[in-house]
C-alpha positions as CSV (number, residue, x, y, z in Angstrom):
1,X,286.6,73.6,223.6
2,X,289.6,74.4,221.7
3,X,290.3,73.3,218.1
4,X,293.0,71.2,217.3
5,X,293.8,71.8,214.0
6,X,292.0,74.3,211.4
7,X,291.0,74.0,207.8
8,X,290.1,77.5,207.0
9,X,287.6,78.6,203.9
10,X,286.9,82.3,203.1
11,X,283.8,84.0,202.2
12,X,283.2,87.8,201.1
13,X,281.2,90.3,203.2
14,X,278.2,90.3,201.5
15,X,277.8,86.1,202.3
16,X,278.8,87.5,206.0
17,X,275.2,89.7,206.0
18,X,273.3,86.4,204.9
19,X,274.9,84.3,207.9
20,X,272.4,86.1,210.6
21,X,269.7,83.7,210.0
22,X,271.9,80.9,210.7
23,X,270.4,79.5,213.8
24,X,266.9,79.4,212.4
25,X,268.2,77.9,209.5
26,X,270.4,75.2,211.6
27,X,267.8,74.5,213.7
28,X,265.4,72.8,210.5
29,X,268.9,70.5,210.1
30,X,268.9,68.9,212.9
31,X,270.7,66.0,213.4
32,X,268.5,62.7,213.8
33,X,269.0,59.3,214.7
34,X,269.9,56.7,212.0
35,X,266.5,54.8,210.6
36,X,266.9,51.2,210.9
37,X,268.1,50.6,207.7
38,X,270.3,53.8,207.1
39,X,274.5,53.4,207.1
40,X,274.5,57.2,208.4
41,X,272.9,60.6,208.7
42,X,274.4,63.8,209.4
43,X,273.3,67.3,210.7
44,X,273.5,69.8,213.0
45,X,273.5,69.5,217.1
46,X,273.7,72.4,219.7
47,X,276.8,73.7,220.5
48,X,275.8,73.8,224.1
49,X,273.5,72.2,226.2
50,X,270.9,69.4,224.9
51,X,267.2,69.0,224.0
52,X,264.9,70.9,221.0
53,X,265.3,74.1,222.9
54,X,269.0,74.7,223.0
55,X,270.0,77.1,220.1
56,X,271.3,75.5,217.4
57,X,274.7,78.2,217.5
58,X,276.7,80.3,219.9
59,X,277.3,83.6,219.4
60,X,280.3,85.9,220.9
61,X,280.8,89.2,219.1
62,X,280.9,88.6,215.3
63,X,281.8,85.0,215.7
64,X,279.3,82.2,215.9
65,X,279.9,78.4,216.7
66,X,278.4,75.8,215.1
67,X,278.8,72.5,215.6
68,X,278.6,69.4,213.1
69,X,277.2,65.9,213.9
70,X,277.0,62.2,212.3
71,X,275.8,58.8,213.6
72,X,277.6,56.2,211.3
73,X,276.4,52.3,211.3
74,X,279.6,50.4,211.8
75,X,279.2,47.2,209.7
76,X,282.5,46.1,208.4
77,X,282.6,45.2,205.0
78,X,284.3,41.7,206.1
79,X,281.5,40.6,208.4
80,X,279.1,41.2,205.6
81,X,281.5,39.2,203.1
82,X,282.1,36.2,205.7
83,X,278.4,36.1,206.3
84,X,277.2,36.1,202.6
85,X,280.2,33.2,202.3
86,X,278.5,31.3,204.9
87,X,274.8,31.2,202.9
88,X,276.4,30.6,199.2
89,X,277.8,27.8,200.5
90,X,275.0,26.7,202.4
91,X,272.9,26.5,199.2
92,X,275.9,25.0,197.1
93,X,276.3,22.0,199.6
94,X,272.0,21.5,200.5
95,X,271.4,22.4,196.6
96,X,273.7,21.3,194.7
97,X,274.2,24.2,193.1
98,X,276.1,27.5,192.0
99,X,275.3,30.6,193.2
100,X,275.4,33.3,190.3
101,X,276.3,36.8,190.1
102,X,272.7,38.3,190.7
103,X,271.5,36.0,193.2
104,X,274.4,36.6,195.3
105,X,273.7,40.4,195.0
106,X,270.4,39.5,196.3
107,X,271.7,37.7,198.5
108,X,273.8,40.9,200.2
109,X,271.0,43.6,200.2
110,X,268.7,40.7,202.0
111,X,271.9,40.4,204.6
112,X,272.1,44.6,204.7
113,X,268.4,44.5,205.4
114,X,269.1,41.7,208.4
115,X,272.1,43.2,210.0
116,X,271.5,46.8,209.4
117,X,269.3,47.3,212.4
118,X,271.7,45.6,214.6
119,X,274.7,47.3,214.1
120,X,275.9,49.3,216.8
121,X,275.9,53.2,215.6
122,X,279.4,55.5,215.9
123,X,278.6,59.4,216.9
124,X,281.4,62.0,215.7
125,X,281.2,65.8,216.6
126,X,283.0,68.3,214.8
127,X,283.3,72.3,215.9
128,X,283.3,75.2,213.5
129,X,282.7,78.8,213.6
130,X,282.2,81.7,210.8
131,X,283.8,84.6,211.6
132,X,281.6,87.4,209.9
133,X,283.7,90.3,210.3
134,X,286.8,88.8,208.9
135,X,285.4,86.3,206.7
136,X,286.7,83.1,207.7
137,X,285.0,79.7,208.3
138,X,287.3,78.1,210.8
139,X,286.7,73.8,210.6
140,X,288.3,71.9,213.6
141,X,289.6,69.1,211.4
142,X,292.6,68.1,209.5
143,X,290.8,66.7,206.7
144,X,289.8,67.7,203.7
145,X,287.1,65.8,203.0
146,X,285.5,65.7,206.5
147,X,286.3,69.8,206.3
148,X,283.9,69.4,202.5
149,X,281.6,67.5,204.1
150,X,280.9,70.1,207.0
151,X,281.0,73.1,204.6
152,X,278.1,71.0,202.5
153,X,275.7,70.9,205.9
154,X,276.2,74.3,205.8
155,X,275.0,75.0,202.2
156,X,272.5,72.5,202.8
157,X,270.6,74.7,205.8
158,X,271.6,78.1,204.2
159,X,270.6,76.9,200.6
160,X,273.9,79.0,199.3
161,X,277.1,79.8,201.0
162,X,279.8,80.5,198.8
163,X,283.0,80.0,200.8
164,X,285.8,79.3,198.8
165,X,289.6,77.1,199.7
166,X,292.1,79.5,200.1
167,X,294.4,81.2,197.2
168,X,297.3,82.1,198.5
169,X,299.2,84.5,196.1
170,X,302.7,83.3,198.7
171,X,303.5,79.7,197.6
172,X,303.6,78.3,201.0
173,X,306.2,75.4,200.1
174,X,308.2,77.9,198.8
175,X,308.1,80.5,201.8
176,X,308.2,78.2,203.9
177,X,311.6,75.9,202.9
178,X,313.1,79.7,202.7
179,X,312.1,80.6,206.5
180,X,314.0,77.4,207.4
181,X,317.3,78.1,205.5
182,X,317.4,81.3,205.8
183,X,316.2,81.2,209.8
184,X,314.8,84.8,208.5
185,X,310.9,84.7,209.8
186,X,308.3,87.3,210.4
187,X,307.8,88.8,213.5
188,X,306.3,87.6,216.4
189,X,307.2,83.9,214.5
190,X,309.9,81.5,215.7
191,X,310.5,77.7,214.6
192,X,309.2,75.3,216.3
193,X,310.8,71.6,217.0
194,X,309.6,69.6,213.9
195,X,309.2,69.3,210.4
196,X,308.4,67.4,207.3
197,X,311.0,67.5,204.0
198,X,310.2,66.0,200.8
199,X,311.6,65.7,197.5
200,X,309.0,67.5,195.6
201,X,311.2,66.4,192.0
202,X,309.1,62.9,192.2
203,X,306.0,62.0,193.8
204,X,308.7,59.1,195.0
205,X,310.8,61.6,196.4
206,X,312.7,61.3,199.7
207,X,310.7,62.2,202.6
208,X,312.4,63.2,205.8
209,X,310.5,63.8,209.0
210,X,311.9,65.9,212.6
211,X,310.2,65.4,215.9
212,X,311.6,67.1,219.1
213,X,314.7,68.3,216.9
214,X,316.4,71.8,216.7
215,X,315.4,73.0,213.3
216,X,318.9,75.0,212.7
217,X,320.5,72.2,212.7
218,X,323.0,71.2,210.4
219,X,321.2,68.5,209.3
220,X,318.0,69.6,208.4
221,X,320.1,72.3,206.8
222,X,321.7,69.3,204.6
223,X,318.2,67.8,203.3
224,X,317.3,71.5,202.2
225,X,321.0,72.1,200.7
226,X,320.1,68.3,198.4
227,X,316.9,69.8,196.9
228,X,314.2,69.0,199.7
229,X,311.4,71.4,200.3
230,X,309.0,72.3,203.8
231,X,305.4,70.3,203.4
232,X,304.8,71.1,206.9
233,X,306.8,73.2,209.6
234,X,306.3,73.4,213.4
235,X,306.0,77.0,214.1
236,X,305.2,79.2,217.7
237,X,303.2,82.5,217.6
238,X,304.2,85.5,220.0
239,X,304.8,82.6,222.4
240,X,301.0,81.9,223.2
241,X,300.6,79.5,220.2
242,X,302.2,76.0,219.0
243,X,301.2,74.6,215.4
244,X,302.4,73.0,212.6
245,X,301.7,74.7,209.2
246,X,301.3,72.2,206.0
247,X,301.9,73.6,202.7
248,X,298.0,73.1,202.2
249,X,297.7,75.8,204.9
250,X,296.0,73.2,207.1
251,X,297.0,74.2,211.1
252,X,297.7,70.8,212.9
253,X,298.3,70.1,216.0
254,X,297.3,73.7,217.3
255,X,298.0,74.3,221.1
256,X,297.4,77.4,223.5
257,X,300.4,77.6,225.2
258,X,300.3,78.9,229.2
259,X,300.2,82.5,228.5
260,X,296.4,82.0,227.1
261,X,295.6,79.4,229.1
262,X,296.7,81.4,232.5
263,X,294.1,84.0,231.2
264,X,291.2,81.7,231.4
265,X,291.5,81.8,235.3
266,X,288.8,79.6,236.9
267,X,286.3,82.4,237.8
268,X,283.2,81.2,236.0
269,X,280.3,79.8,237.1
270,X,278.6,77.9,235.0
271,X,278.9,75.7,231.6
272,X,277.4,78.7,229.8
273,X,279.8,81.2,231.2
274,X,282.8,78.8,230.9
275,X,281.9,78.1,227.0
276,X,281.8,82.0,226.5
277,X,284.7,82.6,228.1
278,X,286.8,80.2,226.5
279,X,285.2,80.5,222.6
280,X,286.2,84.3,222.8
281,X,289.8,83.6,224.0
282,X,289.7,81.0,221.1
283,X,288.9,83.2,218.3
284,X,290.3,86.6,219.7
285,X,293.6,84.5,219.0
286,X,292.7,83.3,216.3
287,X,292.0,86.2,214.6
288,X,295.3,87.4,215.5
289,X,297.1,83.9,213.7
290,X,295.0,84.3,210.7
291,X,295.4,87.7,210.2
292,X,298.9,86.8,210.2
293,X,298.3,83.9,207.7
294,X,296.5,86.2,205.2
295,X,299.5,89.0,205.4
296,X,302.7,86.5,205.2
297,X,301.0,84.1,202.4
298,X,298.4,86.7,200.2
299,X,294.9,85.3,201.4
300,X,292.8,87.3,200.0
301,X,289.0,87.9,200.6
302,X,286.3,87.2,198.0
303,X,284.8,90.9,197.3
């Protein structure tokens, strides 16, 4: 169960106190199946295992995994379209008629109300965890707005939890174009093998993407040397973690490299035991990354 990519929120320790009724609170936000004329409903499912009795988070030290669930109606907007089509025609060539403005609106609920029940449903899953002692909510998901959506469950079942975007006081386009010039990156970081350089004079601007390439090289120099600036950078961690950092601080494409993965052995027993095992590696390096995130780009914590 490890992320691929983390959009991070901070809250401040006194919201961290409030977070130990979180399973109880979770478990009266359940997710539930879409009513036949619903598009979608979202909610909470356990983390592990299945059923009304399976908690509703998984705890492992100060860190507690929840996870996120929707069941979404897939009805594409063109289907709907061809098949209204099909009936104002219908009536134009029986009738002898038009069909106006309201009656075709009529005519499309009375076509939701038909099809709605029919259409087959799309589950997603997403994985997050708060980490009380540090303050983090850690979303496995690139996007912002499936990240706001998540963090809205959340409020939803707590009633109130104030986590914040992050604030860096570090411009992270600006730190980040100078580790590539320069080469000059904290310690324990090295460059990884891509990146992605835009002209930030114009929303127009020249974009220039690397994949598999040697970031010192002279021509990714020569895009920085004409004015381009980092948007995201492929970076590696102590050389146990790959990433690429955006200048939103969103972590894409996140990998364990084999020293973490060796660590995990294959010792355990059970699904219970494996889950524990890997969730603590997950956020005990983790904790490491984005203590390192707060200290190279000034993320501080709500008080």
């Amino acid at each position: 169960m490890f992320f691929r990519n983390l959009t991070l929120f901070r809250f401040s320790p006194s919201v961290a106190e409030d977070l130990a009724r979180l399973d109880e609170a979770l478990n009266d936000h359940r997710l539930r199946p879409c009513g036949p004329l619903e598009m979608g409903t979202r909610g909470f499912v356990p983390p592990v295992g299945r059923g009304d009795d399976a908690p509703m988070t998984h705890v492992v030290k100060a860190c507690t995994l929840v996870t996120v669930g929707s069941e979404e109606k897939l009805l594409p907007s063109a289907v709907v379209n061809d098949e209204l089509q099909r009936k104002v025609q219908k009536i134009a060539d029986e009738e002898g008629r038009k069909v106006g403005g309201r009656e075709r609106k009529r005519l499309k609920e009375d076509l939701l109300t038909e099809l709605l029940p029919r259409a087959f449903v799309r589950s997603s899953r997403m994985s997050a965890y708060v980490d009380r002692k540090n303050g983090w909510l850690v979303l496995d998901t690139s996007s912002r707005k499936s990240a706001e959506n998540a963090l809205t469950q959340v409020r939803e079942a707590l009633g109130s939890f104030p986590a914040v975007p992050l604030a860096p006081e570090e411009g992270p386009r600006v730190l980040m174009t100078d580790w590539l010039a320069s080469g000059n990156l904290p310690g324990g970081l090295v460059l990884g093998d891509e990146c992605e350089l835009r002209d930030p004079a114009t929303a127009t601007g020249a974009i220039a993407r690397c994949r598999r390439q040697d970031l010192d090289a002279e021509e990714v120099k020569e895009h920085l040397r004409n004015g381009k600036q980092v948007f995201q950078l492929g970076l590696v961690f102590d050389e146990r973690i790959s990433f690429v950092l955006g200048e939103d601080l969103v972590v894409r494409k996140l990998k364990f490299l084999d020293a973490v993965v060796d660590e995990l052995g294959d010792s355990q027993q059970d699904a219970a035991a494996e889950m524990d095992a890997r969730f603590a590696l997950l956020t005990l390096e983790l904790e490491r990354l984005l203590g390192k995130l707060e200290e190279w780009f000034g993320l501080p914590r709500p008080e």
